[in-house]
RODO-2510 file (C-alpha; in nm, 4 decimals, decimal comma):
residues 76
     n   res          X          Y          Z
     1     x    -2,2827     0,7123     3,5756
     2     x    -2,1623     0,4244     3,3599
     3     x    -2,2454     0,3513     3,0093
     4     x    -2,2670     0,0090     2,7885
     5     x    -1,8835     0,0035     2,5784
     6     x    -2,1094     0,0051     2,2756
     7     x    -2,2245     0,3140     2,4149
     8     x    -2,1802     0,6603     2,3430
     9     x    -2,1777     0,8714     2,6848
    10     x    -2,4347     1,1269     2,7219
    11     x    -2,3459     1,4997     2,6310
    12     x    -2,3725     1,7988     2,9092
    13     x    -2,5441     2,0665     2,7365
    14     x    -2,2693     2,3356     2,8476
    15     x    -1,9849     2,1236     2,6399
    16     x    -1,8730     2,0558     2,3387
    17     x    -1,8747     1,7417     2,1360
    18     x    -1,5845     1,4651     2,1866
    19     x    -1,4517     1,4317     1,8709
    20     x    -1,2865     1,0630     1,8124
    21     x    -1,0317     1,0348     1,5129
    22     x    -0,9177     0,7101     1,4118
    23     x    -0,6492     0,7363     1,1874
    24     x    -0,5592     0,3651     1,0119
    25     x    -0,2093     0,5097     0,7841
    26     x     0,0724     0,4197     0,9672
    27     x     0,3890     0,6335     1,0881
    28     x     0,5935     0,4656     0,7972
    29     x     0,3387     0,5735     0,5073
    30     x     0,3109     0,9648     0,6269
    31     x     0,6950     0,9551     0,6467
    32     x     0,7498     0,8778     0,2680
    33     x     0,8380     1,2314     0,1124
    34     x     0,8059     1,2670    -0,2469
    35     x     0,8107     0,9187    -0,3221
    36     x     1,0947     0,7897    -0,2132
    37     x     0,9403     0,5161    -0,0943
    38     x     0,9522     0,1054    -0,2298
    39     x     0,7369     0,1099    -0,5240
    40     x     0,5522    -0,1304    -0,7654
    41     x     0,8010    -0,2860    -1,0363
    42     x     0,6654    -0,2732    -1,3735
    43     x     0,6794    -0,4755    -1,6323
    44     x     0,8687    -0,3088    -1,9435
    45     x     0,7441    -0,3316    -2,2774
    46     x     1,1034    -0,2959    -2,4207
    47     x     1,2883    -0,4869    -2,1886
    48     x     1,0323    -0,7564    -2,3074
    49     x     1,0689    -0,6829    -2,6885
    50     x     1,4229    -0,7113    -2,6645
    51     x     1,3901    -1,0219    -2,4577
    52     x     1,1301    -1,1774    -2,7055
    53     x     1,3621    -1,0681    -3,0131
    54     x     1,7014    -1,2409    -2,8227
    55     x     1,5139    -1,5652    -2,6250
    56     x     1,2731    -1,6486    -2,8682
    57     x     1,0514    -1,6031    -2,5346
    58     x     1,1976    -1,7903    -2,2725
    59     x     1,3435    -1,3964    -2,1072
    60     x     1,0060    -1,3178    -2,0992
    61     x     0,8661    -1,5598    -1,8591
    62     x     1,1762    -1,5200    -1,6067
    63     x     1,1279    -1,1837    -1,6564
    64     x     0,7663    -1,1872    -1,5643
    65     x     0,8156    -1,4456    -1,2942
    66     x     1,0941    -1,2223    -1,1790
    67     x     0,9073    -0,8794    -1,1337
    68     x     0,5948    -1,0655    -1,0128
    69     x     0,7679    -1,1937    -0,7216
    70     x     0,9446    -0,8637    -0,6492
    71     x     0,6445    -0,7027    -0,5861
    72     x     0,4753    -0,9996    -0,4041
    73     x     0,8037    -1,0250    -0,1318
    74     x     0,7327    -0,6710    -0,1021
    75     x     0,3539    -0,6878    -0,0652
    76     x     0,3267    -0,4684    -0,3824
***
């Protein structure tokens, strides 16, 4: 007896239900134990205050620029 693939097959009455899991989290993700894992830079409020009070502002924007693309190599 063959089914369409779209198909579910037909149940026997005696058995029990297949039961299909599909599981999309990687191997890598379930490793990560206690978060020890690469995680999303943040930007500092005090780094930035100091930065603003000794660059007049120009720290700040390679500082943003800098943590930005940290977590965009990373796909953060």
């Amino acid at each position: 007896m063959t089914t369409a693939p779209d198909q579910q097959p037909a149940q026997s009455p005696g058995q029990p239900p297949t039961i299909i899991i599909n599981n999309n989290a990687s191997a890598a993700a379930s490793a990560v134990v206690g978060g020890a894992g690469v995680r999303r830079r943040r930007q500092s409020p005090w780094a930035h205050f100091w930065l603003f009070m000794l660059t007049a502002g120009i720290g700040n924007v390679v500082y943003a620029v800098h943590v930005s693309r940290w977590n965009r190599d990373r796909g953060l």
